[in-house]
C-alpha positions as CSV (number, residue, x, y, z in Angstrom):
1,X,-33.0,-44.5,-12.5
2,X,-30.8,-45.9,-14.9
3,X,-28.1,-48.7,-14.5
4,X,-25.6,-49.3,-17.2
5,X,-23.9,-53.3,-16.6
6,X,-20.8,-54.7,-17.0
7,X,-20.6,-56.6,-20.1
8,X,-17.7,-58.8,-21.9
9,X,-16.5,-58.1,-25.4
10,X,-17.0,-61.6,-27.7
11,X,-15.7,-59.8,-30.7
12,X,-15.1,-56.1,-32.4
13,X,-15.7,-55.3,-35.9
14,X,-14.6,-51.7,-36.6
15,X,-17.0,-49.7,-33.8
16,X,-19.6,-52.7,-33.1
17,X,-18.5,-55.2,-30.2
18,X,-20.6,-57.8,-29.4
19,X,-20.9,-58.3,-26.2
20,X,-22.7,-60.8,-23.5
21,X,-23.1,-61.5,-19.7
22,X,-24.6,-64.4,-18.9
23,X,-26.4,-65.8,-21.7
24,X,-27.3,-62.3,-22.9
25,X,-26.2,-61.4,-26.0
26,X,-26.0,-57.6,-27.5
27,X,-24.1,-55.6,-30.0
28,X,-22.8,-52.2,-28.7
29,X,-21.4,-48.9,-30.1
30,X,-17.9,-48.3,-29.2
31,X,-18.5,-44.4,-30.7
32,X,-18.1,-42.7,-27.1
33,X,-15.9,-45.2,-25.0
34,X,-13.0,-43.8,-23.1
35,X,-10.3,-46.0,-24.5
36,X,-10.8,-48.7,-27.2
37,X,-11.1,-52.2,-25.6
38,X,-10.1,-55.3,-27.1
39,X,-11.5,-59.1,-26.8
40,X,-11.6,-60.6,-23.5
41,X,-12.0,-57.1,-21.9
42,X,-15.3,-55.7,-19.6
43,X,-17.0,-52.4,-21.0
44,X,-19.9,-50.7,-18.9
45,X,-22.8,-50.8,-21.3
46,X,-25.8,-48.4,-21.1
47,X,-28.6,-47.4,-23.9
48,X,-26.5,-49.6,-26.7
49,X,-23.4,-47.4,-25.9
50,X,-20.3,-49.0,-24.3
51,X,-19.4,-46.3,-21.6
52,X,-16.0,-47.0,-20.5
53,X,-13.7,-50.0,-20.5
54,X,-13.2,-51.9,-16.9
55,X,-10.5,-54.6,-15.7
56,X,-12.2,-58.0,-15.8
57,X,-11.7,-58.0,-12.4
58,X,-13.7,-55.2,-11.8
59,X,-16.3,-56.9,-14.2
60,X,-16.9,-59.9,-12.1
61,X,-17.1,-58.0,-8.9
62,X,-19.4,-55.8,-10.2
63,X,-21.6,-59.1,-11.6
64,X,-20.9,-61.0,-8.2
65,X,-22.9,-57.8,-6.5
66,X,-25.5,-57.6,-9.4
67,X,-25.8,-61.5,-8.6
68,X,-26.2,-61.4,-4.6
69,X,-27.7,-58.0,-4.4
70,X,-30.8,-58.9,-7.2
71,X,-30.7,-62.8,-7.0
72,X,-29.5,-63.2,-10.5
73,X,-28.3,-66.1,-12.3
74,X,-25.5,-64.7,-14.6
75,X,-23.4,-67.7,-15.3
């Protein structure tokens, strides 16, 4: 099984975006995304690959479950 997690873009430089949740920190391509994402926004992350971009509301739902379903502290 693989799970690919909602992650917030710090910064982009050309198609590298560093991302984080929590205090997890990771550079990701941006070669196969749907549609480029800027600063600020949420990208599903999976194998080093940003997947698609997601509203940041959608992010922090999606964390809020990760958090109550598997006990996490992401903040």
């Amino acid at each position: 099984m693989c799970l690919a997690v909602p992650m917030e873009i710090e910064a982009i430089n050309e198609s590298v975006a560093d991302v984080r949740v929590g205090e997890v920190r990771h550079q990701v391509r941006l070669d196969i995304i749907d549609e480029q994402p800027q600063v600020g926004d949420f990208v599903i992350v999976h194998a080093g690959f940003a997947l698609r971009r997601i509203d940041r509301e959608e992010g922090l739902a999606t964390l809020k479950l990760f958090q109550e379903g598997l006990n996490l502290e992401l903040s």
